[in-house]
N, C-alpha and C positions, 0 to 999 in steps of 0.2 A: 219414353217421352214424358210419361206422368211422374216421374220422380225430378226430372228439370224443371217441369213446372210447378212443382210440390215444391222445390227448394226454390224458384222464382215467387212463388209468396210468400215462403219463409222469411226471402231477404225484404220483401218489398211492408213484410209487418214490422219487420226491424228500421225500416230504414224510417218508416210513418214513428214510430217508437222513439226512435232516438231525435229526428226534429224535434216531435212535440215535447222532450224531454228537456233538448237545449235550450227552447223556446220558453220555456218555463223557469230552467236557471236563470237567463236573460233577464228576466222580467223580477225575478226575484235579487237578482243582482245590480239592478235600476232600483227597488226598494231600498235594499240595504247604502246605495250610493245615497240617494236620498235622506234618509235619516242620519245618516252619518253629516251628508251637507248639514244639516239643520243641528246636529247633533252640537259641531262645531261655531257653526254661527250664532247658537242657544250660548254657550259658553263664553263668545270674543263680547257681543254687544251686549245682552240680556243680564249677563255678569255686572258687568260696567255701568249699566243706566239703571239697574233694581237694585244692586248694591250699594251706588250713591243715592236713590232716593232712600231708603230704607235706613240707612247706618244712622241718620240724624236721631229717628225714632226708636227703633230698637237695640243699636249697638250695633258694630262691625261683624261679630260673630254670629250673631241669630240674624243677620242680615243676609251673610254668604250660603248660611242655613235653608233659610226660604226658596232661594235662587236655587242653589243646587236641586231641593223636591222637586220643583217645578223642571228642572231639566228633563231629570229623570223619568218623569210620567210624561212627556213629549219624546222622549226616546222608546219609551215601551211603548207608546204608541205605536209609532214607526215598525217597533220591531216585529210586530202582532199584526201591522198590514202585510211584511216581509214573510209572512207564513208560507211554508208549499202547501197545495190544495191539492187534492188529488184527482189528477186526468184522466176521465173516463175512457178517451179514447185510446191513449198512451195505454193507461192496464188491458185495453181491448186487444190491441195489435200485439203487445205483450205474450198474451196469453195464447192469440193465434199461432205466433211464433212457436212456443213451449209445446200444443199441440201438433204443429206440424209436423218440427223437428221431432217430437217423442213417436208421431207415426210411421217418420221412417226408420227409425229403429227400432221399431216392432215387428214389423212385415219385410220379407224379401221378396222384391219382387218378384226375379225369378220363378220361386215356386210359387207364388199365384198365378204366374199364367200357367204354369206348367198343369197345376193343380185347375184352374177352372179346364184346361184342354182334358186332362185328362175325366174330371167328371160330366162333361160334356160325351167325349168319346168323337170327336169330331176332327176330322182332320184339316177341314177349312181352317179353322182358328190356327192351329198351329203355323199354316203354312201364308195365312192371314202376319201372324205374329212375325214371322221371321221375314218376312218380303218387309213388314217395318223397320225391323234392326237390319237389313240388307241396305234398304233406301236410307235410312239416318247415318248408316256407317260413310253411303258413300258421298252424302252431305257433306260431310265433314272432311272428307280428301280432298 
């Protein structure tokens, strides 16, 4: 029974994991829609109303000049809010997971009970033990 429930936290850090995981592209995938919005609408209007103020003073070309810098550092902007952060909780349930799962592949169960029955020296346990795998077997019929 403790190895169901060892792989029942297993899944349940996994499945906390992978939410807060999508939940995070999400959000980073709303930045990036954003800048990109701005990205675009920097280029259609900002072009067109800084280009014709500008061209009379400086010339058409150091006019397109200016506009463009200025796109660019309102896109790195954007892109520098679109950063991933790292989630404590996500690496938390992570890591429980990698612990779990590495626990049951460490240990067999079997020989730990057999091993604590036998350094006990007790015949309860044993007959403790198997009256459980008798009642879970027949659960399951």
């Amino acid at each position: 029974m403790r190895l169901i429930q060892t792989l029942g936290v297993a899944a349940q850090a996994e499945s906390l994991r992978l939410r807060r995981e999508v939940r995070g592209t999400a959000r980073q995938a709303a930045w990036i829609a954003a800048a990109s919005l701005f990205g675009v609408a920097a280029v259609v209007t900002i072009h067109l109303a800084a280009i014709a103020y500008l061209a009379p003073q400086q010339g058409l070309a150091v006019a397109a000049g200016i506009v463009a810098v200025a796109d660019l550092v309102i896109a790195g902007i954007f892109l520098l809010l679109a950063r991933r952060r790292v989630d404590p909780v996500a690496e938390e349930a992570r890591a429980l997971r990698v612990a779990t799962l590495a626990s049951l592949t460490r240990r067999d169960p079997l020989r730990g009970v057999l091993g604590m029955a036998l350094r006990s020296g007790s015949a309860p346990v044993l007959g403790a033990v198997a009256a459980e795998a008798i009642s879970a077997w027949l659960k399951r019929r």
